[in-house]
C-alpha positions as CSV (number, residue, x, y, z in Angstrom):
1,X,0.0,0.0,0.0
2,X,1.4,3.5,-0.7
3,X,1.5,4.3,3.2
4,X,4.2,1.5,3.4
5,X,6.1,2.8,0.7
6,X,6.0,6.2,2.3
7,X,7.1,5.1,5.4
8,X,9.6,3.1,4.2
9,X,11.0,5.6,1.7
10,X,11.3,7.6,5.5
11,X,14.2,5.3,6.2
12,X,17.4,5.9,6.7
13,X,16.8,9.3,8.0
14,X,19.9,12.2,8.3
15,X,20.5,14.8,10.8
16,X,22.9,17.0,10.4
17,X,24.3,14.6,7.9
18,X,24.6,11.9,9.8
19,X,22.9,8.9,9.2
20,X,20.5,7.6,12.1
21,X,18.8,3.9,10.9
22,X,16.3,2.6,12.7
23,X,16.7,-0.1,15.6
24,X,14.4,-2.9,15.0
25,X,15.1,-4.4,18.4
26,X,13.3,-1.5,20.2
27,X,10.0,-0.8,21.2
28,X,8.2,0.5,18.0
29,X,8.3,4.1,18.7
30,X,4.8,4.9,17.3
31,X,3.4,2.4,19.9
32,X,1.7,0.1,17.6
33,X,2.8,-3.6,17.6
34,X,2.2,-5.8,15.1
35,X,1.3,-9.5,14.5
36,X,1.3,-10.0,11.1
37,X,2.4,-8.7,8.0
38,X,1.1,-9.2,4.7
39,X,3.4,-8.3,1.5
40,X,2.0,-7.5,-1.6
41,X,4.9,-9.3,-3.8
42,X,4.1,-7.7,-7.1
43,X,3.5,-4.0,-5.5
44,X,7.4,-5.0,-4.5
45,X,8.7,-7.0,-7.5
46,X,7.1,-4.4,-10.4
47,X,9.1,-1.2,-9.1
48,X,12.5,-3.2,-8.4
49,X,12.3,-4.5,-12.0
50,X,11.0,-1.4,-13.5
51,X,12.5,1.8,-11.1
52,X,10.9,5.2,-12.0
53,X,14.3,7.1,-10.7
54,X,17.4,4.4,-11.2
55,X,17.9,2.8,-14.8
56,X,16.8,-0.8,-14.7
57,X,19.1,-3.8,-12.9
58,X,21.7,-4.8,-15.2
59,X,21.2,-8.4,-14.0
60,X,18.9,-10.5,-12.0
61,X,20.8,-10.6,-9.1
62,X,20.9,-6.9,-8.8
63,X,16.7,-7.1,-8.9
64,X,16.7,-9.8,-6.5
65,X,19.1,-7.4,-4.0
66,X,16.4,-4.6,-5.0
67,X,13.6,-6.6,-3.7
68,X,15.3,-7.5,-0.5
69,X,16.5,-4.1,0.2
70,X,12.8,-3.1,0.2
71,X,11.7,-5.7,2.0
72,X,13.9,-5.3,4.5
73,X,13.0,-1.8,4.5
74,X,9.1,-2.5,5.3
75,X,10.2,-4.7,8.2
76,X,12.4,-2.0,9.7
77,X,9.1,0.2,9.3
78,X,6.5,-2.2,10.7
79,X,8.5,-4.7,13.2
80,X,5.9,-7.8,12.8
């Protein structure tokens, strides 16, 4: 959904250009814990194959590393 892909696009955040990523291991900070979490493989798949901003993966291990990137991403967002 596009909220996940806002909130993910969120991450890592800079201040004062510095690099602060986010701790999975804490508490999530918004107070919402979740169960579950339900991944919509071809909202993920379609956009590392076919990138709007970066040219397309030269290979298919460089889409594979774009879909785990994201993925990884989400779960830093939503901690299931």
């Amino acid at each position: 959904p596009k909220c996940v892909t806002d909130a993910a696009e969120e991450l890592p955040q800079y201040v004062d250009g510095n690099r602060i990523d986010v701790d999975a291991s804490l508490p999530n900070p918004n107070g919402c814990e979740y169960d579950n979490l339900y991944l919509d493989m071809n909202g993920i798949i379609h956009p590392a194959c076919h990138p709007e901003d970066l040219p397309a993966p030269a290979s298919e291990e460089e889409m594979y590393m774009a879909i785990f990137k994201y993925i990884d991403r989400v779960f830093s967002v939503v901690r299931p």
